[in-house]
Gaussian input, Z-matrix of N, CA and C with variables (Angstrom, degrees):
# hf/3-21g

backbone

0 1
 N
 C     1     B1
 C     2     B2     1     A1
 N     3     B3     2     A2     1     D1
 C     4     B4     3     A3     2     D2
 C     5     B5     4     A4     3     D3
 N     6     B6     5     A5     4     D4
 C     7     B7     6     A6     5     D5
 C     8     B8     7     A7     6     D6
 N     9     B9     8     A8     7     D7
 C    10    B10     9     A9     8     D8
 C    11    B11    10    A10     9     D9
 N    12    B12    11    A11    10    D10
 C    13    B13    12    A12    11    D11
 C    14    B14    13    A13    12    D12
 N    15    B15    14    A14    13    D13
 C    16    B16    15    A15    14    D14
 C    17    B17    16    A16    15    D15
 N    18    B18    17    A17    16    D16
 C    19    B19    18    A18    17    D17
 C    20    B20    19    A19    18    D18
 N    21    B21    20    A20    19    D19
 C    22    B22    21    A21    20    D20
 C    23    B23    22    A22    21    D21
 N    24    B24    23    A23    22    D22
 C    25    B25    24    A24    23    D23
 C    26    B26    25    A25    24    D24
 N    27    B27    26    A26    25    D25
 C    28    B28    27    A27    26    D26
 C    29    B29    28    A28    27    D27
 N    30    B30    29    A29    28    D28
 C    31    B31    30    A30    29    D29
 C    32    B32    31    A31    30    D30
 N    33    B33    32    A32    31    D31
 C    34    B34    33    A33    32    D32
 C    35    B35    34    A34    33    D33
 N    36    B36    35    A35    34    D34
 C    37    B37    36    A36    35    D35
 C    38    B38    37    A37    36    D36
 N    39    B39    38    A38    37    D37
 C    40    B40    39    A39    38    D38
 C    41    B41    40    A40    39    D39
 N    42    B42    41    A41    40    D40
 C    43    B43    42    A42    41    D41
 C    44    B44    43    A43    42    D42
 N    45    B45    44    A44    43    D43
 C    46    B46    45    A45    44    D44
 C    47    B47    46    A46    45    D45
 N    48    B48    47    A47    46    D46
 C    49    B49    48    A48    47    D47
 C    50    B50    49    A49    48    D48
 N    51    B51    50    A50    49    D49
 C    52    B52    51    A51    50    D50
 C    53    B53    52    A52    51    D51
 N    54    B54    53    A53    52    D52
 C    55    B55    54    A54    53    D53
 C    56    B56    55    A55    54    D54
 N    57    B57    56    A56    55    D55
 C    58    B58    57    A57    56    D56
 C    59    B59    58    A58    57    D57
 N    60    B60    59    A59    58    D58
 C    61    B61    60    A60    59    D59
 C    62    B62    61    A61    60    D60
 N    63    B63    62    A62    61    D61
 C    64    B64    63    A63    62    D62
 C    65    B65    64    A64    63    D63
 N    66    B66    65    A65    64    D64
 C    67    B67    66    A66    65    D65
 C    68    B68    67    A67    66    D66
 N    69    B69    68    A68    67    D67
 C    70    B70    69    A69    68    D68
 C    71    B71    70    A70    69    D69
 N    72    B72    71    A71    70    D70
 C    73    B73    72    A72    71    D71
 C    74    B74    73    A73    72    D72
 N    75    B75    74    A74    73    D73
 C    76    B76    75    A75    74    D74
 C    77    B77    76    A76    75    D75
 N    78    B78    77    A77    76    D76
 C    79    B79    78    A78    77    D77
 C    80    B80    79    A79    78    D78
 N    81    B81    80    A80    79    D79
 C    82    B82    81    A81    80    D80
 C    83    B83    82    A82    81    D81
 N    84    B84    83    A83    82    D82
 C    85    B85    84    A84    83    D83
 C    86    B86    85    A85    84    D84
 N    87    B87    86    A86    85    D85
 C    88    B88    87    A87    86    D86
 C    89    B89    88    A88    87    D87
 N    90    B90    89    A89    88    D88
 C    91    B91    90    A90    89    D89
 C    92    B92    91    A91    90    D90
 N    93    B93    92    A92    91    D91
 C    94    B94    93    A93    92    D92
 C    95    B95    94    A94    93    D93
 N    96    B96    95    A95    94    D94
 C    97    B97    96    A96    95    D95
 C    98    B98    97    A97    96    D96
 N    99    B99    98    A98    97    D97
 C   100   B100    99    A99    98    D98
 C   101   B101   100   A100    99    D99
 N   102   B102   101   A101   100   D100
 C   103   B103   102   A102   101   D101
 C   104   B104   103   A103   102   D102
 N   105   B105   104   A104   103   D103
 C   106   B106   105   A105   104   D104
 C   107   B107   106   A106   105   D105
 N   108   B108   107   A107   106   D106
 C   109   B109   108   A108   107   D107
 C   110   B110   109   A109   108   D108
 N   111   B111   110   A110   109   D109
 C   112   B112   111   A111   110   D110
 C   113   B113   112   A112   111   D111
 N   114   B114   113   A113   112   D112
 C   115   B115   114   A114   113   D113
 C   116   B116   115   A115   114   D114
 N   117   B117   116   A116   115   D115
 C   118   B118   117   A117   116   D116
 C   119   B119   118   A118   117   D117
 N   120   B120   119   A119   118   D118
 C   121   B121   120   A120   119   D119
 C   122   B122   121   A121   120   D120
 N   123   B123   122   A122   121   D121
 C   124   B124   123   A123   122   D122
 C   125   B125   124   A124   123   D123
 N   126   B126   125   A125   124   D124
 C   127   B127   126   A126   125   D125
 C   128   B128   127   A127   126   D126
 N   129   B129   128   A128   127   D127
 C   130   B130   129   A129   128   D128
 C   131   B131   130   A130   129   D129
 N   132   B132   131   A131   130   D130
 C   133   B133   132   A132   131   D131
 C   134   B134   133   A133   132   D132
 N   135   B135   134   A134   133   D133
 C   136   B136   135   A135   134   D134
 C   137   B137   136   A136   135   D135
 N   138   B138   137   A137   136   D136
 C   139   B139   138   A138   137   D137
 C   140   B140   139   A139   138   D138
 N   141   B141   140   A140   139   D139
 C   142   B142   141   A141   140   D140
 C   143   B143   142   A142   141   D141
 N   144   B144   143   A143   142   D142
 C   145   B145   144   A144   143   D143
 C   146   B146   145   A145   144   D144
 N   147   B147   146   A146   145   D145
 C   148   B148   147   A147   146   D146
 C   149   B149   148   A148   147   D147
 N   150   B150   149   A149   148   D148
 C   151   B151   150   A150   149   D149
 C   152   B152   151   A151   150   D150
 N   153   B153   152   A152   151   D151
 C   154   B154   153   A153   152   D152
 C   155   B155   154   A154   153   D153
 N   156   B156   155   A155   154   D154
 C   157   B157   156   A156   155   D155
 C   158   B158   157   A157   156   D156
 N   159   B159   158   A158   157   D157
 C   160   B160   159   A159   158   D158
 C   161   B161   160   A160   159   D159
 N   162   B162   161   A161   160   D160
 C   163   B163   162   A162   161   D161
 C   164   B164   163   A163   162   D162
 N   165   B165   164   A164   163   D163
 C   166   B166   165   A165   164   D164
 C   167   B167   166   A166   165   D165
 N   168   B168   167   A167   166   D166
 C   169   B169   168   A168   167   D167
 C   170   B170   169   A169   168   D168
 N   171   B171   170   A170   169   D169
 C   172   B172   171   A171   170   D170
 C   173   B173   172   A172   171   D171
 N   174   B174   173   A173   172   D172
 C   175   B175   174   A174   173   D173
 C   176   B176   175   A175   174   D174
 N   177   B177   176   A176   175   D175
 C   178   B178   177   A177   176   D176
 C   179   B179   178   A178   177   D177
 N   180   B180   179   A179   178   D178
 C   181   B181   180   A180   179   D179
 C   182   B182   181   A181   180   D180
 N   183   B183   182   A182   181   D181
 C   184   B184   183   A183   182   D182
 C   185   B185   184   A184   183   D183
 N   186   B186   185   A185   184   D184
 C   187   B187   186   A186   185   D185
 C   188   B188   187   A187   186   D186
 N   189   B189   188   A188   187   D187
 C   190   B190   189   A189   188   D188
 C   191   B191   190   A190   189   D189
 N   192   B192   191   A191   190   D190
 C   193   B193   192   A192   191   D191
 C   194   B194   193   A193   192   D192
 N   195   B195   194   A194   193   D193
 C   196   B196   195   A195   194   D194
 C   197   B197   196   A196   195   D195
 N   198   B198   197   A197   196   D196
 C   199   B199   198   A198   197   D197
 C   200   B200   199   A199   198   D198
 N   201   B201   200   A200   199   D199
 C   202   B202   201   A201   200   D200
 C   203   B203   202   A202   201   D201
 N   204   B204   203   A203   202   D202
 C   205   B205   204   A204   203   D203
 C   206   B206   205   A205   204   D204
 N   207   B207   206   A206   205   D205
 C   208   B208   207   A207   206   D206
 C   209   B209   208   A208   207   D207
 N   210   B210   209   A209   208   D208
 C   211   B211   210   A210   209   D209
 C   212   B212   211   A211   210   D210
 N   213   B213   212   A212   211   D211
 C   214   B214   213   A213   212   D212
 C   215   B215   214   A214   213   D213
 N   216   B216   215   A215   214   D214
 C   217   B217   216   A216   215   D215
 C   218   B218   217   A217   216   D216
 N   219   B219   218   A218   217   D217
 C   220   B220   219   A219   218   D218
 C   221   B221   220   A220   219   D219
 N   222   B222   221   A221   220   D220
 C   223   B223   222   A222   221   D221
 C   224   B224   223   A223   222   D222
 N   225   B225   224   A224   223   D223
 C   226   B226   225   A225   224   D224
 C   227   B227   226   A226   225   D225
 N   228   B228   227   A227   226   D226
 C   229   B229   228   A228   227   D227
 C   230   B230   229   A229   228   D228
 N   231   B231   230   A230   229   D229
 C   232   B232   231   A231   230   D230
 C   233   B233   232   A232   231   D231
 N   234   B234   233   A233   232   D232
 C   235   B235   234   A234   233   D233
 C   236   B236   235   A235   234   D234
 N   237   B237   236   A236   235   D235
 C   238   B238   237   A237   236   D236
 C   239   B239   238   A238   237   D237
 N   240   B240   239   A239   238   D238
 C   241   B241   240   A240   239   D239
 C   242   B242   241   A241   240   D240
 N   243   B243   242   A242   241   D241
 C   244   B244   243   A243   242   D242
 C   245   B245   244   A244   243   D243
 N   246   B246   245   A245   244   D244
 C   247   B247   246   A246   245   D245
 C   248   B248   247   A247   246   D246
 N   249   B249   248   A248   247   D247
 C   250   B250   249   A249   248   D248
 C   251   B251   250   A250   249   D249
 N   252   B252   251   A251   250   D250
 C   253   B253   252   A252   251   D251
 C   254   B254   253   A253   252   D252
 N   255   B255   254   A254   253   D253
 C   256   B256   255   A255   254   D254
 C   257   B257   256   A256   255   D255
 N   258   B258   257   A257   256   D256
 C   259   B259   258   A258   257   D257
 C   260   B260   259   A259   258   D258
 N   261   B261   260   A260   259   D259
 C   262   B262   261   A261   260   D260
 C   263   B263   262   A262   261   D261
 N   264   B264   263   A263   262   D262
 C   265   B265   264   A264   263   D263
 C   266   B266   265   A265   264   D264
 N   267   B267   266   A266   265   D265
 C   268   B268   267   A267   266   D266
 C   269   B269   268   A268   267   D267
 N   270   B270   269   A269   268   D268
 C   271   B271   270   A270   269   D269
 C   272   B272   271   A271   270   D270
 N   273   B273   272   A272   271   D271
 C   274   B274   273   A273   272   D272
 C   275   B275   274   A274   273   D273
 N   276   B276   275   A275   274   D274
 C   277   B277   276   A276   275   D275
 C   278   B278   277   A277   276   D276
 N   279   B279   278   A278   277   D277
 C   280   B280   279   A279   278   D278
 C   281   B281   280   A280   279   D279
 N   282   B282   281   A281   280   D280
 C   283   B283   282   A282   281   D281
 C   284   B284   283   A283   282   D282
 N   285   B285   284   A284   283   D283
 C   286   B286   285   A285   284   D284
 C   287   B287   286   A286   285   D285
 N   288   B288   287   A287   286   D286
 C   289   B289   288   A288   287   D287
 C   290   B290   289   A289   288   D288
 N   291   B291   290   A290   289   D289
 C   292   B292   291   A291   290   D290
 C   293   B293   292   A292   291   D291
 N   294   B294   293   A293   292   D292
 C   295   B295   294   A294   293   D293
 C   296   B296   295   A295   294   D294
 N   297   B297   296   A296   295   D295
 C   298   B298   297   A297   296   D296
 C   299   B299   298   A298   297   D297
 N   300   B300   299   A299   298   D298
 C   301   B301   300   A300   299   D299
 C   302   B302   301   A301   300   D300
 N   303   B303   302   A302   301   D301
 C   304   B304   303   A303   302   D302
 C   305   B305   304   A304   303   D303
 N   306   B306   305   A305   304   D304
 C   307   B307   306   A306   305   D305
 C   308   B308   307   A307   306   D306
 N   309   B309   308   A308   307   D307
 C   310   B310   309   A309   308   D308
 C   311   B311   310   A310   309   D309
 N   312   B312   311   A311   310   D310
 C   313   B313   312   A312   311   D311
 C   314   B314   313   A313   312   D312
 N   315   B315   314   A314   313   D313
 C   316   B316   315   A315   314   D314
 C   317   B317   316   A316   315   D315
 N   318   B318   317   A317   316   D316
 C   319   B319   318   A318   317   D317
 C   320   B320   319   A319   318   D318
 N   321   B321   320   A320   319   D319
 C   322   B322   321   A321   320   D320
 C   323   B323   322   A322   321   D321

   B1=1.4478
   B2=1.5221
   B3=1.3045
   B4=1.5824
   B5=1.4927
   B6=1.2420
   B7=1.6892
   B8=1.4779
   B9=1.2593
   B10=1.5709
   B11=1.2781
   B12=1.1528
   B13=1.3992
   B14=1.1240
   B15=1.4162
   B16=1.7776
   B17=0.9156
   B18=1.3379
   B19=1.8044
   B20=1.6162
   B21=1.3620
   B22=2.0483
   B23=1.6386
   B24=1.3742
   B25=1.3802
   B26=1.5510
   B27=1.3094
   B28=1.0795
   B29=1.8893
   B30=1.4498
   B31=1.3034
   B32=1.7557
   B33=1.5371
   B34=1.6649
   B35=2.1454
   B36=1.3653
   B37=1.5664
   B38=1.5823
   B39=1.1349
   B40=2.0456
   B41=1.4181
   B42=2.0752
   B43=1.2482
   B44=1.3548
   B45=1.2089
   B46=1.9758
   B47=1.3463
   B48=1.2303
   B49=2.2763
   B50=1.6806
   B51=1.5008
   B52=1.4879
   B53=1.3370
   B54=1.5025
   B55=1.8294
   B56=1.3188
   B57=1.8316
   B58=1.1549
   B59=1.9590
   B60=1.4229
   B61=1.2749
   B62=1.5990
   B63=1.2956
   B64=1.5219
   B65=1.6334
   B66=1.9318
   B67=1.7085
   B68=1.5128
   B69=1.2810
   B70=1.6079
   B71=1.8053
   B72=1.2820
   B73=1.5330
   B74=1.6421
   B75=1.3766
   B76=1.1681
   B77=1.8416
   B78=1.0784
   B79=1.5283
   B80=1.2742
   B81=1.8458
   B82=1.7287
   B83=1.8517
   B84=1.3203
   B85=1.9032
   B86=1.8437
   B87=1.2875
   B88=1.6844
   B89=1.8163
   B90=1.5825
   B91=1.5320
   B92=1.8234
   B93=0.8471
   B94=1.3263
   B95=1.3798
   B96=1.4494
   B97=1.1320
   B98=2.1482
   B99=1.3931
   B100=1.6723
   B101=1.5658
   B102=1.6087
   B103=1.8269
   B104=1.3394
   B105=1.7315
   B106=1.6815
   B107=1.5126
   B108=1.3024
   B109=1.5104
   B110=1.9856
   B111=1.2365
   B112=1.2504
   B113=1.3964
   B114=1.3181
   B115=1.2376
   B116=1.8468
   B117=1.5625
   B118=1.8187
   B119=1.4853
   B120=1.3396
   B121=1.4010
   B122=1.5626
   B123=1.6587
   B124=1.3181
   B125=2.1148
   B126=1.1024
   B127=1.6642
   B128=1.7101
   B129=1.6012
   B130=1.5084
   B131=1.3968
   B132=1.6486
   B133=1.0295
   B134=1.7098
   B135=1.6040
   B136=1.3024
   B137=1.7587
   B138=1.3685
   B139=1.7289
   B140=1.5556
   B141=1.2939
   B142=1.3618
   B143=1.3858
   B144=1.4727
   B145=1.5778
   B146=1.4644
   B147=1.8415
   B148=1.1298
   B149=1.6905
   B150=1.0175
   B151=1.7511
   B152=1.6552
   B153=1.3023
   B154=1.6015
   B155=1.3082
   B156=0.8244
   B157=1.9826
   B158=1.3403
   B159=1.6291
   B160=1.3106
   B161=2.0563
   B162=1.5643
   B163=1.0323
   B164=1.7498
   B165=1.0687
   B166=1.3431
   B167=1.6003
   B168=1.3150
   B169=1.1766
   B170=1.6243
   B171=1.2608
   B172=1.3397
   B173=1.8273
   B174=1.1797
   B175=1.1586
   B176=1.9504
   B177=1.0052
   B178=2.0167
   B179=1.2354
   B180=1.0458
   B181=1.5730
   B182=1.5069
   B183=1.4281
   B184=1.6908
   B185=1.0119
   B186=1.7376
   B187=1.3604
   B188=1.8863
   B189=1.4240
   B190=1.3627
   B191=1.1852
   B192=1.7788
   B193=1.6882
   B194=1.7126
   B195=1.3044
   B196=1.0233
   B197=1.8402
   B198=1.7739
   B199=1.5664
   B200=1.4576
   B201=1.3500
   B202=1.5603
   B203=1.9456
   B204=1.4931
   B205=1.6724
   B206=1.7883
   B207=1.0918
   B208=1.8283
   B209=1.9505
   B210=1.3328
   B211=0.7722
   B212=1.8981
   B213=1.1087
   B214=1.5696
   B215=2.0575
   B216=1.6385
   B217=1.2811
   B218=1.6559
   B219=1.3619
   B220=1.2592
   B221=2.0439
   B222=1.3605
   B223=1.4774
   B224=1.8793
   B225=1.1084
   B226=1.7231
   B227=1.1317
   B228=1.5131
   B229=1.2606
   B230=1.2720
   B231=1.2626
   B232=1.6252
   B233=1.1818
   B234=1.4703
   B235=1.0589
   B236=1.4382
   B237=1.1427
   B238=1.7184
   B239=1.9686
   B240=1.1195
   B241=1.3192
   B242=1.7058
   B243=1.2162
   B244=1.9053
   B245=1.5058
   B246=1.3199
   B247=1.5296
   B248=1.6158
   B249=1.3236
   B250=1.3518
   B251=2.2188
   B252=1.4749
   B253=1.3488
   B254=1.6394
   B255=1.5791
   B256=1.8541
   B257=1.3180
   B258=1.1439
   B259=1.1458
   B260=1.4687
   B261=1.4225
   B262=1.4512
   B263=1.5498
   B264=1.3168
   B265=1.2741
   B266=1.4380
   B267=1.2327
   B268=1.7996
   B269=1.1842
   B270=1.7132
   B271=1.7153
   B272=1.8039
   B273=1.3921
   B274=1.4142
   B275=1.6097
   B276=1.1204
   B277=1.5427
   B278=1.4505
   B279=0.8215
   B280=1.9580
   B281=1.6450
   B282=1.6386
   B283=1.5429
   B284=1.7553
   B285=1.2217
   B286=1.5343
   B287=1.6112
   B288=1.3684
   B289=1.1128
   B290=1.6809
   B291=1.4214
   B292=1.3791
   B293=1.6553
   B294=1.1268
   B295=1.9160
   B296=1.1404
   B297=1.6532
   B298=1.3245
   B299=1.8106
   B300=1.2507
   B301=1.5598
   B302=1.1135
   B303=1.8337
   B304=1.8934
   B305=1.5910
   B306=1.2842
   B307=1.6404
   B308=1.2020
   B309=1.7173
   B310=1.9857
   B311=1.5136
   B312=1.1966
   B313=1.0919
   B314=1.7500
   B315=1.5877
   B316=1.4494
   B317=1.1522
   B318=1.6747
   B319=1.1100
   B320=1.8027
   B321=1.4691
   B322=1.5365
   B323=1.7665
   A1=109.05
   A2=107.32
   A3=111.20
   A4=99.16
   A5=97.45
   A6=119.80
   A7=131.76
   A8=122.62
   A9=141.58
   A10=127.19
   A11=129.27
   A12=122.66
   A13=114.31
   A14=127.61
   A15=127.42
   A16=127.45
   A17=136.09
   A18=140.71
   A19=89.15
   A20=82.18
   A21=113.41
   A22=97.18
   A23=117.50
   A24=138.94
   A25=100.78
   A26=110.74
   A27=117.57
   A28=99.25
   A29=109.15
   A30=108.93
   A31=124.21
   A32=89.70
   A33=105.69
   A34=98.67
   A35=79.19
   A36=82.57
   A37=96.72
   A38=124.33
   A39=115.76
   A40=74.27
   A41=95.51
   A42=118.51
   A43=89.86
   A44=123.70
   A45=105.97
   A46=87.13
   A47=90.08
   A48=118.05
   A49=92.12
   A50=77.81
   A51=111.23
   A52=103.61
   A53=115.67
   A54=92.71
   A55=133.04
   A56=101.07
   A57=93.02
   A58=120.48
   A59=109.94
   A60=105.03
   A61=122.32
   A62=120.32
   A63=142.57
   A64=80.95
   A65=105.04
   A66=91.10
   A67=85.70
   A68=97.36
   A69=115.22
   A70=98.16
   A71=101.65
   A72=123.36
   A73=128.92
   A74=100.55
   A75=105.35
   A76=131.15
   A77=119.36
   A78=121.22
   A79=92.70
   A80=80.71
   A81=86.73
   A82=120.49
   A83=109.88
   A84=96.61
   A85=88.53
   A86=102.54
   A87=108.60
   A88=79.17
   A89=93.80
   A90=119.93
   A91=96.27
   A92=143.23
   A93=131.26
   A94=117.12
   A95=114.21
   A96=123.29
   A97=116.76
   A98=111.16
   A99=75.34
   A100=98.07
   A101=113.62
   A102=101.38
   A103=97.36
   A104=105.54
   A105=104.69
   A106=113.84
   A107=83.32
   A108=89.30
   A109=120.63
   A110=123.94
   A111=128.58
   A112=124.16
   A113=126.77
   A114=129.40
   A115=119.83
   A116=115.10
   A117=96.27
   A118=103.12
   A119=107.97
   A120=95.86
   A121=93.85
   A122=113.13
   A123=113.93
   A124=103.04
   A125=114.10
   A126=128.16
   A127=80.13
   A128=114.47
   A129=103.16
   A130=127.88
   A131=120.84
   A132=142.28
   A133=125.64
   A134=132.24
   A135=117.98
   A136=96.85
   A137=128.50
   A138=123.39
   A139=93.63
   A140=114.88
   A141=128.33
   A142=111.33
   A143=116.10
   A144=120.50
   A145=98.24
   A146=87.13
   A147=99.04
   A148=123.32
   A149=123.91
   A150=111.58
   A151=100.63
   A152=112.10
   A153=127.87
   A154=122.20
   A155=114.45
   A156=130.44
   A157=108.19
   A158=133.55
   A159=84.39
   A160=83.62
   A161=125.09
   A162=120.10
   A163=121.88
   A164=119.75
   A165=123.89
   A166=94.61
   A167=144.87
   A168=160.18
   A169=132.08
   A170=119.90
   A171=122.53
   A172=109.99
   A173=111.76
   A174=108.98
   A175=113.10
   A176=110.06
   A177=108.54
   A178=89.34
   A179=148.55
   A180=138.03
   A181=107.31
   A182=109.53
   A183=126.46
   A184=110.32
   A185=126.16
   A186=114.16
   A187=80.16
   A188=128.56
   A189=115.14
   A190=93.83
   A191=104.96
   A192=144.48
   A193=102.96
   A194=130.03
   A195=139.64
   A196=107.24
   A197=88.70
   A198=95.95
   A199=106.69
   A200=116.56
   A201=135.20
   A202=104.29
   A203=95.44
   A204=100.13
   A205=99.06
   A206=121.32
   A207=131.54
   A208=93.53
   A209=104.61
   A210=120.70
   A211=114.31
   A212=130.10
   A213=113.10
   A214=97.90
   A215=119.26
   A216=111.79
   A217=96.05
   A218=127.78
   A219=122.47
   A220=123.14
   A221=112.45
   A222=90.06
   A223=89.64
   A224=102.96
   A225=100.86
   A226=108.25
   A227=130.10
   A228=145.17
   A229=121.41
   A230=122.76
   A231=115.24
   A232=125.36
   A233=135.17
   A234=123.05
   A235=122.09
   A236=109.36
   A237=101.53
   A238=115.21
   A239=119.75
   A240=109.92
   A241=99.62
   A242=100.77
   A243=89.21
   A244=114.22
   A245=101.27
   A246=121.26
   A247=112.59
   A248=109.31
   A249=132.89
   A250=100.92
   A251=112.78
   A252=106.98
   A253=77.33
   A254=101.60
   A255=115.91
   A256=101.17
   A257=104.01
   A258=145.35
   A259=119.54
   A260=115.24
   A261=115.93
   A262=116.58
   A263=141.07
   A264=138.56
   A265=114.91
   A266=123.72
   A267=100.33
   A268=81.44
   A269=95.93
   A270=118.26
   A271=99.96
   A272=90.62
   A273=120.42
   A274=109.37
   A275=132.84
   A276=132.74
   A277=108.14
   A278=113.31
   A279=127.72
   A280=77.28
   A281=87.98
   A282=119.61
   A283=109.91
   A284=124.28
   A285=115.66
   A286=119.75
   A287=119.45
   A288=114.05
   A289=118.19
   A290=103.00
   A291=114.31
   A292=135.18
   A293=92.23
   A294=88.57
   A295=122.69
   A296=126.73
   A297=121.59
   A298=113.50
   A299=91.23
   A300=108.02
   A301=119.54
   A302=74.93
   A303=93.50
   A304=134.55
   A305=89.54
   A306=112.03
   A307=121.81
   A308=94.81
   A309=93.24
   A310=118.49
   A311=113.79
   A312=121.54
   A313=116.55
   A314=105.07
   A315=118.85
   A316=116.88
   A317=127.67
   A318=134.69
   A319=120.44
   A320=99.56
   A321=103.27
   A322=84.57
   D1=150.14
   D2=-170.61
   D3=-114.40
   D4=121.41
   D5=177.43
   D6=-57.13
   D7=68.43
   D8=-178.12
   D9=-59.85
   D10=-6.90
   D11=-166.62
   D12=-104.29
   D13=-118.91
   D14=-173.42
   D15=-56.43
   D16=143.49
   D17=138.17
   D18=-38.98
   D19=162.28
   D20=-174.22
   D21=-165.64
   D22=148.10
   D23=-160.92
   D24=-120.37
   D25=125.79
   D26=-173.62
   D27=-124.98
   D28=109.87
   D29=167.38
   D30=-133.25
   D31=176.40
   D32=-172.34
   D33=-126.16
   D34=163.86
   D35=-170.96
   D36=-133.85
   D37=147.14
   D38=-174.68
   D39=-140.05
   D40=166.55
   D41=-178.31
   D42=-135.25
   D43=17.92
   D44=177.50
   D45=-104.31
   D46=148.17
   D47=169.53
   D48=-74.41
   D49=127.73
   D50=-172.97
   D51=-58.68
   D52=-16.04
   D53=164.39
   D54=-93.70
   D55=8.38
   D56=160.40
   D57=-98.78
   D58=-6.09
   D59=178.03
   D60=-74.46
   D61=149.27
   D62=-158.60
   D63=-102.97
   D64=-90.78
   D65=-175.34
   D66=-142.59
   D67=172.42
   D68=165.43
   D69=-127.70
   D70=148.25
   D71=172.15
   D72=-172.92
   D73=143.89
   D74=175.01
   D75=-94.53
   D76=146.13
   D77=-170.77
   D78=-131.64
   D79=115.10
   D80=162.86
   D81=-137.16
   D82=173.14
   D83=-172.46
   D84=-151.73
   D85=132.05
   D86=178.51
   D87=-100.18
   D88=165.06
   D89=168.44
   D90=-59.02
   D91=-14.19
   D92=-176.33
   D93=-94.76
   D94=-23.95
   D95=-165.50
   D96=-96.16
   D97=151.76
   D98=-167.85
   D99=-111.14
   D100=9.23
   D101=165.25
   D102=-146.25
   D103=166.15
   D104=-178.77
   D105=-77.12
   D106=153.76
   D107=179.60
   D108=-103.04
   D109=129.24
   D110=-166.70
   D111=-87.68
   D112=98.90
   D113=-158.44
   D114=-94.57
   D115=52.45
   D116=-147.67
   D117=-71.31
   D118=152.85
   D119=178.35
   D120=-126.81
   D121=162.23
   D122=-144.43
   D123=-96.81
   D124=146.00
   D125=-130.97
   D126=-92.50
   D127=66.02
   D128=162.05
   D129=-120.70
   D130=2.12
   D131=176.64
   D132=-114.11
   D133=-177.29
   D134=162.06
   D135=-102.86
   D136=12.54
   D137=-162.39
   D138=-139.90
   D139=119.47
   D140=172.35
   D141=-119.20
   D142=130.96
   D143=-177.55
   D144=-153.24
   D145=142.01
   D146=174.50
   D147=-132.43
   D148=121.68
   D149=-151.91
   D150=-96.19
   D151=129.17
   D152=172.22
   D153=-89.42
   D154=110.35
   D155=-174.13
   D156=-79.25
   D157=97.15
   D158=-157.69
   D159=-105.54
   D160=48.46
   D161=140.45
   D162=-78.44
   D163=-5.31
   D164=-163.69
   D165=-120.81
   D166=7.53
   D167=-146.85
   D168=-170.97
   D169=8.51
   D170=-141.58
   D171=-50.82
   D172=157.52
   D173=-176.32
   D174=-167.91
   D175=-178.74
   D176=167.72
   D177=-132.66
   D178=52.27
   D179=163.91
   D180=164.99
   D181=162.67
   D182=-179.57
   D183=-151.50
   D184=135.01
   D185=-163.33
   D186=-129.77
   D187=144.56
   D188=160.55
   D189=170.58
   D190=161.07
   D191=-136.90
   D192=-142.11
   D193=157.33
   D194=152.29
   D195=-123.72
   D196=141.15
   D197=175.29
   D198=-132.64
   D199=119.49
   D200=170.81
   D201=-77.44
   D202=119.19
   D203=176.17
   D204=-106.30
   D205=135.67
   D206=172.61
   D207=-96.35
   D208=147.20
   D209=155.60
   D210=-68.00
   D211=-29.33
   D212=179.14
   D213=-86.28
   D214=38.41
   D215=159.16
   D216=98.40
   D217=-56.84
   D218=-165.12
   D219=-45.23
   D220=168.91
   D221=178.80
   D222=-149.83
   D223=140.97
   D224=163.57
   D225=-103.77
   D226=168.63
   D227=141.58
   D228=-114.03
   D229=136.70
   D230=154.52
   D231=-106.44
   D232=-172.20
   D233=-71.64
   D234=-30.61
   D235=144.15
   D236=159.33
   D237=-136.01
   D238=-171.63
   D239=-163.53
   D240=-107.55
   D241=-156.48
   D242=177.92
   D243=-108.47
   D244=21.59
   D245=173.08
   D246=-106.77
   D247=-4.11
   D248=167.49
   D249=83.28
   D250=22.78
   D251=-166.64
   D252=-97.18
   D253=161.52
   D254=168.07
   D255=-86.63
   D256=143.81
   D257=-148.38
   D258=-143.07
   D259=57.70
   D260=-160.81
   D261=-43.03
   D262=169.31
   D263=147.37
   D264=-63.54
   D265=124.44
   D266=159.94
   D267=-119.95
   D268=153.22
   D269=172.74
   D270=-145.66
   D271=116.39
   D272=160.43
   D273=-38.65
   D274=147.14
   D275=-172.68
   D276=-137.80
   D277=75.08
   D278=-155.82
   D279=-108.16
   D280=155.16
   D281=-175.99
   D282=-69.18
   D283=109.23
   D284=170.01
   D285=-22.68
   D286=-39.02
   D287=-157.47
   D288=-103.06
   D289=-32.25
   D290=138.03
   D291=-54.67
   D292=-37.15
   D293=163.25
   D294=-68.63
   D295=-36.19
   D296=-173.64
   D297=-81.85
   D298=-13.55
   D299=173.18
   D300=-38.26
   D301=-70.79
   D302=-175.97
   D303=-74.08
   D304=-4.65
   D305=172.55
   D306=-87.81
   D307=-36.09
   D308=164.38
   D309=-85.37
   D310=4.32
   D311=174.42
   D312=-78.11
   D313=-45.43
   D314=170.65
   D315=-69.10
   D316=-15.65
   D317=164.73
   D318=-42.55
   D319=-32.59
   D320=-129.63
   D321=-107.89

């Protein structure tokens, strides 16, 4: 089933002074899509969000990363694993109403 309902906010949080940041952005790719897509958002805050529609997008899954660029060259990524490799998020995009289903179902 393809996941129709809400926007959802997807954010990153930085601790470098914004005069040292180059850019921050997010990369993301649904199962539908066949490359990531690059979201930069512009370097005036420490909280970057970006909200996914997934009426304007439809999809059953979301896979995506944020990468911090420094102006002295350096770059972060997040997530990463404890081997220090990225480690995208994927998140399943299941129907609100079917999820709570099946949860009250395990309830019982």
């Amino acid at each position: 089933m393809i996941f129709n309902s809400r926007q959802f906010d997807l954010e990153v949080f930085t601790q470098f002074p914004k005069s040292e940041l180059r850019s921050v952005s997010l990369f993301y790719k649904t199962d539908k899509m066949k490359r990531l897509m690059e979201i930069p958002f512009e370097v005036t805050a420490n909280r970057y969000l970006f909200t996914y529609d997934p009426k304007q997008k439809p999809a059953e899954k979301i896979a995506y990363f944020f990468v911090v660029t420094l102006h002295n060259g350096s770059a972060y990524a997040t997530p990463v694993d404890s081997a220090g490799i990225l480690t995208p998020v994927v998140q399943p995009l299941v129907n609100p109403v079917e999820y709570y289903k099946q949860r009250a179902a395990y309830r019982n």
